[in-house]
C-alpha positions as CSV (number, residue, x, y, z in Angstrom):
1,X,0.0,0.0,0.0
2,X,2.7,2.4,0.7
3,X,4.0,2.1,-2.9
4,X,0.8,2.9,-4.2
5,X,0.2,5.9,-1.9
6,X,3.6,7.4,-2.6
7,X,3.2,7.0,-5.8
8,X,0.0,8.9,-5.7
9,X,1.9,11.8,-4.1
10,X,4.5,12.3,-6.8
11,X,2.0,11.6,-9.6
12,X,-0.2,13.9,-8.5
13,X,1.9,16.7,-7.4
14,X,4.2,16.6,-11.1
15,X,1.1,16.7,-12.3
16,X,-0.5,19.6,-10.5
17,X,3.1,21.5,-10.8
18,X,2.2,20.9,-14.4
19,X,-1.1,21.6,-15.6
20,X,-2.6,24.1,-12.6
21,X,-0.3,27.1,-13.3
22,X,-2.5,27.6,-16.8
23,X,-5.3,28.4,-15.0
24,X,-4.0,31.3,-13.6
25,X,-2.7,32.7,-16.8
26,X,-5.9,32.7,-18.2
27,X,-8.4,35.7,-18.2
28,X,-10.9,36.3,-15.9
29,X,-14.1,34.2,-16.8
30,X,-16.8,37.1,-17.8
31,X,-19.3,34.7,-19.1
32,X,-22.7,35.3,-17.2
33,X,-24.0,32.8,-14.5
34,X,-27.0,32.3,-12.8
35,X,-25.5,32.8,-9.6
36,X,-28.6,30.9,-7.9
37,X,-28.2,31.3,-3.9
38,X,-28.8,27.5,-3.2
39,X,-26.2,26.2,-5.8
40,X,-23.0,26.9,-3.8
41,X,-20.4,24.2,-2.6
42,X,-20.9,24.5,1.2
43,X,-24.9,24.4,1.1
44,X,-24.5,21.0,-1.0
45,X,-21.6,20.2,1.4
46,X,-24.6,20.4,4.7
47,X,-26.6,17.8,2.1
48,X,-23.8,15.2,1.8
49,X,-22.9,15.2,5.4
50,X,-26.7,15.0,6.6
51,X,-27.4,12.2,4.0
52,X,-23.5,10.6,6.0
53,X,-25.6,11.1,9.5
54,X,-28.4,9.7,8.1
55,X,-26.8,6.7,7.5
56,X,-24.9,6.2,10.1
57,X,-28.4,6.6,12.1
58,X,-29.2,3.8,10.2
59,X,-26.0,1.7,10.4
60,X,-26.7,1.8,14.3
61,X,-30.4,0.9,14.1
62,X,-29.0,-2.3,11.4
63,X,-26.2,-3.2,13.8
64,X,-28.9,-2.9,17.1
65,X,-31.7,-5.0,15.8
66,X,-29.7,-7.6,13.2
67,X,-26.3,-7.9,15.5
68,X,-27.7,-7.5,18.9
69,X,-25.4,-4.5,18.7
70,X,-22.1,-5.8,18.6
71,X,-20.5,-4.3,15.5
72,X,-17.5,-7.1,16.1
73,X,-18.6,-8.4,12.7
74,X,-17.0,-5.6,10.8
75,X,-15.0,-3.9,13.5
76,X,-12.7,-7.1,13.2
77,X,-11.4,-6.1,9.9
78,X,-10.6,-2.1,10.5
79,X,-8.2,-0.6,13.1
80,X,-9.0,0.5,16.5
81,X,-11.0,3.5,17.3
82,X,-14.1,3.1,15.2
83,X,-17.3,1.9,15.7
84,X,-18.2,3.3,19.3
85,X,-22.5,2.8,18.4
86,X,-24.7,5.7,20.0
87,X,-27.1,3.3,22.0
88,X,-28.7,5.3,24.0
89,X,-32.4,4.7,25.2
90,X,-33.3,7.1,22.3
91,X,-31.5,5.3,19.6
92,X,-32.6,1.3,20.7
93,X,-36.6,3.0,21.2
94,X,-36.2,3.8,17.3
95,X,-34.6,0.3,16.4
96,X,-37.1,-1.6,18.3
97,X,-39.9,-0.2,16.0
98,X,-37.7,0.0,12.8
99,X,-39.1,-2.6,10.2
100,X,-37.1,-4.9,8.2
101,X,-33.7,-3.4,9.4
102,X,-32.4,-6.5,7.3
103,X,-32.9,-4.4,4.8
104,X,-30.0,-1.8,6.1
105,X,-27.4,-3.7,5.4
106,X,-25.7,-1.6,2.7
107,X,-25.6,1.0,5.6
108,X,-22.1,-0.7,6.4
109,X,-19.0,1.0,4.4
110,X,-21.3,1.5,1.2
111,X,-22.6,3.9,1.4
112,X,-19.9,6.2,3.0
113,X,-18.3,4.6,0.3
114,X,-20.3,6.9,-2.0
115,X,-20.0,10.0,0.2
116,X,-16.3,10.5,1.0
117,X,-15.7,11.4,-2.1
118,X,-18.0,14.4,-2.5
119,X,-17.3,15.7,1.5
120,X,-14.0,16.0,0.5
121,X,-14.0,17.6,-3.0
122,X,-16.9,20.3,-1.6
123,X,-15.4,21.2,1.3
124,X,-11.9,22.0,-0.4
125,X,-13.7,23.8,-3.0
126,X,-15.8,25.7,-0.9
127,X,-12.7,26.9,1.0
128,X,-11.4,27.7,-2.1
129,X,-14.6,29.8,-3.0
130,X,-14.5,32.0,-0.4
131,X,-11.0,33.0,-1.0
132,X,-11.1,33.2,-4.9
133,X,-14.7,33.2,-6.5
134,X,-13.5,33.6,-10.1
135,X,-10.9,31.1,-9.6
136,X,-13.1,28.7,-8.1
137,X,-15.1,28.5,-11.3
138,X,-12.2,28.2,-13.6
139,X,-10.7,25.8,-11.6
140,X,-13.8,23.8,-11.3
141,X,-14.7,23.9,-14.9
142,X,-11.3,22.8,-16.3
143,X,-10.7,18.7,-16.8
144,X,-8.2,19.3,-13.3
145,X,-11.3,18.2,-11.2
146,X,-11.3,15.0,-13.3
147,X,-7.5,14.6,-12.3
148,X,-8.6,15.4,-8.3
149,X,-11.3,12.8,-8.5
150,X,-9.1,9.8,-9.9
151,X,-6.2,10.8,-7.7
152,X,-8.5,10.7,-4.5
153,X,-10.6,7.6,-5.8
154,X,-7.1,6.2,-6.5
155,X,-6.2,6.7,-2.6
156,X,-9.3,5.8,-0.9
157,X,-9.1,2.0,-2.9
158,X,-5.8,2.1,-2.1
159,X,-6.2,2.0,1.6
160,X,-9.6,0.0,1.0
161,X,-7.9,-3.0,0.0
162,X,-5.2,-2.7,2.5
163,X,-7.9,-2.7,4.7
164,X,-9.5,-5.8,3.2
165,X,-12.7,-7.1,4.5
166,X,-16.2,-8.8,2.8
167,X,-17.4,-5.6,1.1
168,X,-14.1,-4.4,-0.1
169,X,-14.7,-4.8,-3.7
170,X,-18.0,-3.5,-3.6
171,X,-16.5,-0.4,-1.8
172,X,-14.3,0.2,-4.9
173,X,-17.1,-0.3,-7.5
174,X,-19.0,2.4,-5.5
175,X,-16.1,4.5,-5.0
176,X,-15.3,4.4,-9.1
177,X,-19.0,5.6,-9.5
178,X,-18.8,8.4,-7.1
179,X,-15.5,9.7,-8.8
180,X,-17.9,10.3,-12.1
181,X,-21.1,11.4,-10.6
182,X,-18.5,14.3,-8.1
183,X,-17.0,15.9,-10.7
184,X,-20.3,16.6,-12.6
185,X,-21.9,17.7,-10.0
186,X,-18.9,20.3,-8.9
187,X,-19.2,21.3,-12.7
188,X,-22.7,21.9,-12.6
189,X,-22.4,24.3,-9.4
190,X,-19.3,26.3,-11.3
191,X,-21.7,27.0,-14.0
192,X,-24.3,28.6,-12.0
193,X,-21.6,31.0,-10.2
194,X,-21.7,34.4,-12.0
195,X,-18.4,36.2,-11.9
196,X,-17.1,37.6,-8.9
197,X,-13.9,39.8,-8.2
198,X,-11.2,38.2,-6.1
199,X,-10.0,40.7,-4.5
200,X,-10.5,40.7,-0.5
201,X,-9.9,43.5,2.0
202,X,-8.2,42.7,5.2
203,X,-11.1,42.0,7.1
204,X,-12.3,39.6,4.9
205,X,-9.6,38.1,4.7
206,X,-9.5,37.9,8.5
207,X,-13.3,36.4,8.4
208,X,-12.1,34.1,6.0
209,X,-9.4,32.6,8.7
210,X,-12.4,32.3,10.8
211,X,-14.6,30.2,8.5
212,X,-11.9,28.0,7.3
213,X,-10.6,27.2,11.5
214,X,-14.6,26.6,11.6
215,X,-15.5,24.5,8.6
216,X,-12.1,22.5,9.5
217,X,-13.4,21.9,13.3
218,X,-16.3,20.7,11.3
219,X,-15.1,18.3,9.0
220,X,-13.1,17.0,12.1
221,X,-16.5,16.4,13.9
222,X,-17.7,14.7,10.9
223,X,-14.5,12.4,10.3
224,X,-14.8,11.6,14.0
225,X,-18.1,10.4,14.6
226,X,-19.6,9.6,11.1
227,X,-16.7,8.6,8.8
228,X,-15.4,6.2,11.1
229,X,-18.4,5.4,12.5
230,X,-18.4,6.9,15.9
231,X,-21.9,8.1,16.6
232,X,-21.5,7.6,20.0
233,X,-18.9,10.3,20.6
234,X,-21.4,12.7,18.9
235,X,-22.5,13.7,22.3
236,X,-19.0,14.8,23.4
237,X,-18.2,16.8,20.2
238,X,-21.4,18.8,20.0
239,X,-20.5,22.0,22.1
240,X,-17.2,22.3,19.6
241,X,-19.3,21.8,16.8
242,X,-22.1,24.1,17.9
243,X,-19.2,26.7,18.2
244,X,-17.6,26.2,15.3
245,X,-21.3,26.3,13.2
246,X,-22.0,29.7,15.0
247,X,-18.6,31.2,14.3
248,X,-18.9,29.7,10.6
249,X,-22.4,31.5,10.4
250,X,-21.4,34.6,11.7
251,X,-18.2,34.7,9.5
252,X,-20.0,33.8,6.3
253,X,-22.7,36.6,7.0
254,X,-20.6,39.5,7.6
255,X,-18.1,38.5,4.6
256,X,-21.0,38.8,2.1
257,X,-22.1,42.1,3.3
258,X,-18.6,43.8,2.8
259,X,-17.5,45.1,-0.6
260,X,-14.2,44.0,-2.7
261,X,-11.2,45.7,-1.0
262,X,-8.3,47.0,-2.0
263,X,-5.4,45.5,-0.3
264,X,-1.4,46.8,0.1
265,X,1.6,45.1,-0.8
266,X,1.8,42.7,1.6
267,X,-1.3,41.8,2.0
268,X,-1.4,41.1,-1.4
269,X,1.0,38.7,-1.6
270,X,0.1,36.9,1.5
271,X,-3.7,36.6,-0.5
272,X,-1.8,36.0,-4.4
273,X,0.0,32.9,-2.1
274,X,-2.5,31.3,-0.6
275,X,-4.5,31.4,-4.0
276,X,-1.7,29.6,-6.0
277,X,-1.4,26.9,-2.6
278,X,-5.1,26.3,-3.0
279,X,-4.6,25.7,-6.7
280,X,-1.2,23.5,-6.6
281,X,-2.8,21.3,-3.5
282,X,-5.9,20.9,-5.5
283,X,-5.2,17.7,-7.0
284,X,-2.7,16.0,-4.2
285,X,-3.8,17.2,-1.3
286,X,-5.5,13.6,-0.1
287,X,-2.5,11.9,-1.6
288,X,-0.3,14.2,0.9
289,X,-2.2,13.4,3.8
290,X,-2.7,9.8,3.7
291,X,0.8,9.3,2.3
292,X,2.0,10.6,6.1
293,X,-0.1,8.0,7.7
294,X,0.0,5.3,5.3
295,X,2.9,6.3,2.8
296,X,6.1,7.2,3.4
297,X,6.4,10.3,5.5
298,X,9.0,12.0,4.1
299,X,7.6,12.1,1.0
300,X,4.4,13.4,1.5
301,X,6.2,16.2,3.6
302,X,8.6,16.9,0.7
303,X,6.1,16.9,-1.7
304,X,3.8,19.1,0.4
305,X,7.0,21.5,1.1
306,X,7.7,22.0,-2.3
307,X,4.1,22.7,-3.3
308,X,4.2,25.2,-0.9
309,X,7.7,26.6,-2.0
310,X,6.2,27.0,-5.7
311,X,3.2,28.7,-4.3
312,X,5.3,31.1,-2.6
313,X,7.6,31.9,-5.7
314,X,4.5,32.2,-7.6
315,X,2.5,34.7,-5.2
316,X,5.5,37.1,-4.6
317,X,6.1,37.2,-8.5
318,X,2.5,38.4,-9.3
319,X,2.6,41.0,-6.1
320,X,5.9,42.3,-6.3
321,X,5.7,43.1,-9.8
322,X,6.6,46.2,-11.3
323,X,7.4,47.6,-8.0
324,X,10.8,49.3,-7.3
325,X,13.7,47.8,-5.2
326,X,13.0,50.2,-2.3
327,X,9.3,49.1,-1.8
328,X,10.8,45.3,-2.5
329,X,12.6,46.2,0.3
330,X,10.2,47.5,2.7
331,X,7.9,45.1,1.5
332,X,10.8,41.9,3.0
333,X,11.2,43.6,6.2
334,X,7.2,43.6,6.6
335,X,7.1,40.0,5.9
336,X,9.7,39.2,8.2
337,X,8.3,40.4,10.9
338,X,4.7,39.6,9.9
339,X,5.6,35.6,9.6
340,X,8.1,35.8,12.2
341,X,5.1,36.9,14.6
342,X,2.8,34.9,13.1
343,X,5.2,31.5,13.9
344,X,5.4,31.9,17.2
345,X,1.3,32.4,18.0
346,X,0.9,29.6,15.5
347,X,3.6,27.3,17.3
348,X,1.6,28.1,20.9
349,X,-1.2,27.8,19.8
350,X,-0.4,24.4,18.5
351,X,1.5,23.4,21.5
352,X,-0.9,24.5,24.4
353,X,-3.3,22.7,23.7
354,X,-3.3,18.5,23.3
355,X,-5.7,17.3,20.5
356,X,-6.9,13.9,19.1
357,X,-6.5,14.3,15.4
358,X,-3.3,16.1,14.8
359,X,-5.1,18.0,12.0
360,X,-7.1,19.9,14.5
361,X,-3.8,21.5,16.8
362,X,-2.3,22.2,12.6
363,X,-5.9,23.8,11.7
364,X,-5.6,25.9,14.7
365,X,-2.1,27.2,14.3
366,X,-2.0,27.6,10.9
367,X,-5.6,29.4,11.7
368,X,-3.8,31.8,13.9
369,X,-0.9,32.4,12.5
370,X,-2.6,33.8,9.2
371,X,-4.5,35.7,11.0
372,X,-1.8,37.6,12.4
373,X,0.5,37.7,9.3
374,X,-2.3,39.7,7.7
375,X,-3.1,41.7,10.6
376,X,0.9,42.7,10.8
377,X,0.6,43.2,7.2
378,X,-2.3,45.2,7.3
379,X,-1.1,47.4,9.6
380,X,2.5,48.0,7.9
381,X,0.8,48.5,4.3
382,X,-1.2,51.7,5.7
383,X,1.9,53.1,6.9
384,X,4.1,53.0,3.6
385,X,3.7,53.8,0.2
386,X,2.8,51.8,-2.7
């Protein structure tokens, strides 16, 4: 498995190194949309994961009634840590008058097989479309999201049959038919985006920190106790998740009510950055996290690095443009401190604080450390000239 996981890292990152930059090149898309409220990435996102609670709702009632709730059956062939079955008085009340919950039996793996696909495609490309609207729909609309969708698909089978058990190979059918029905659907959403400039001032730039810490503490919640079957520990994550929503909400609301921004030098190039990372991680970004945990580390990290390092080449050659050496200048000692700052609230808030997933302490310092590289930035563009 590690062979084929690494191998999906370099692939997919040559590839991405490739083929993503043309996008960028390209003019800004100009042909109208429909811009329908409903047809956005995160309100198809809440559909997916309610239709992943749903079942899991129904994997418990299947596993209660048919299994006499011991979910040994399967839980045999996966690691430890999943399957901890809500079975409260609530939940067995609702299996006791459930008919034919024989009948739930595709409740277990398959259909989650279906669904990771889509929760993971929407909610990077929702992140994306709050940073970078017009983007967003070029990106979506080229044949790249093909290339995302076989290099995830690719992945996910790849750690389904090295986690081999009775429905394996009707996992990877599923999974196959959820990497064509994704992509369609993401293309059918770009199309009824209208265009949208992507500029962003500073504070929403600082609101979009917030909703991406929040949609992450999200997805966490969702990975946690629906992905890996954990409906039990829902009861324990709620008051996070309840947070989280709120902030998300809040963040989202304000965002759309604020008009395009200008934004300085630095600020600039911190937003032209993160627009090319977004774009270059597009298509490896599933290969570069599951290649840490079931790959070879070092080369997801090096792969990851020097997506990053090409991101940061590219963003500071678009902002820095045509500007003179003095304002180069200025504009190094501003991100100096600006990063240097923004490292060491990062690194605390990482280290204060002991999580389960190690995603969520690297979602929250890499939360707060761009929050206060843009805030330094912010600051220091107001006070010198363009």
């Amino acid at each position: 498995m590690a062979i084929g996981v690494d191998g999906a890292v370099l692939t997919s990152t040559a590839v991405s190194l490739a083929i993503a930059p043309r996008l960028m090149r390209r003019a800004p898309d100009s042909s109208p949309g429909s811009t329908r409220a409903w047809a956005r990435p995160e309100v198809f996102l809440g559909l997916v994961v309610g239709l992943v609670y749903l079942n899991q709702v129904l994997f418990t009632v299947y596993v209660l009634r048919v299994h006499d709730g011991d979910a040994s059956f399967i839980a045999k062939y996966l690691p430890e840590g999943w399957f901890a079955l809500a079975d409260g008085s609530a939940m067995r009340a609702m299996a006791n008058h459930f008919p034919m919950p024989e009948l739930l039996a595709p409740s277990v793996l398959r259909v989650q097989a279906f669904l990771e696909l889509p929760v993971v495609l929407l909610a990077y490309v929702t992140v994306l479309r709050w940073l970078a609207r017009d983007l967003y729909r070029r990106l979506v609309s080229s044949w790249l999201v093909w290339t995302a969708s076989v290099s995830y698909t690719f992945v996910f089978c790849t750690v389904e049959w090295d986690l081999h058990n009775p429905y394996t190979v009707d996992d990877i059918v599923i999974r196959a038919i959820s990497a064509v029905v994704t992509p369609l659907l993401l293309r059918w959403l770009a199309r009824q985006e209208g265009p949208a400039p992507d500029r962003l001032s500073f504070t929403q730039m600082l609101l979009f920190a917030v909703s991406v810490w929040a949609l992450g503490q999200l997805v966490l919640t969702v990975y946690d106790t629906a992905l890996l079957y954990n409906l039990g520990h829902l009861s324990g994550r709620l008051p996070g998740a309840i947070v989280a929503a709120c902030a998300l909400v809040g963040a989202r609301w304000f965002s759309a009510r604020l008009s395009p921004g200008e934004a300085g030098v630095a600020l600039s190039s911190v937003a032209g950055g993160l627009r090319w990372a977004l774009l270059l991680f597009f298509v490896p970004a599933l290969a570069v996290r599951y290649g840490v945990n079931f790959g070879t580390p070092l080369i997801a990290v090096a792969a990851g690095s020097f997506v990053c390092l090409v991101a940061v080449v590219c963003g500071l050659r678009d902002a820095l443009a045509g500007l003179e050496p003095m304002r180069i200048g200025l504009w190094a000692v501003q991100a100096t401190v600006a990063f240097l700052a923004g490292a060491v609230t990062g690194y605390a808030a990482v280290s204060l604080v002991t999580d389960t997933y190690y995603e969520a302490g690297l979602l929250r310092g890499a939360a707060t450390c761009f929050a206060v590289v843009i805030t330094v930035c912010a600051l220091t563009d107001r006070r010198l000239p363009e």
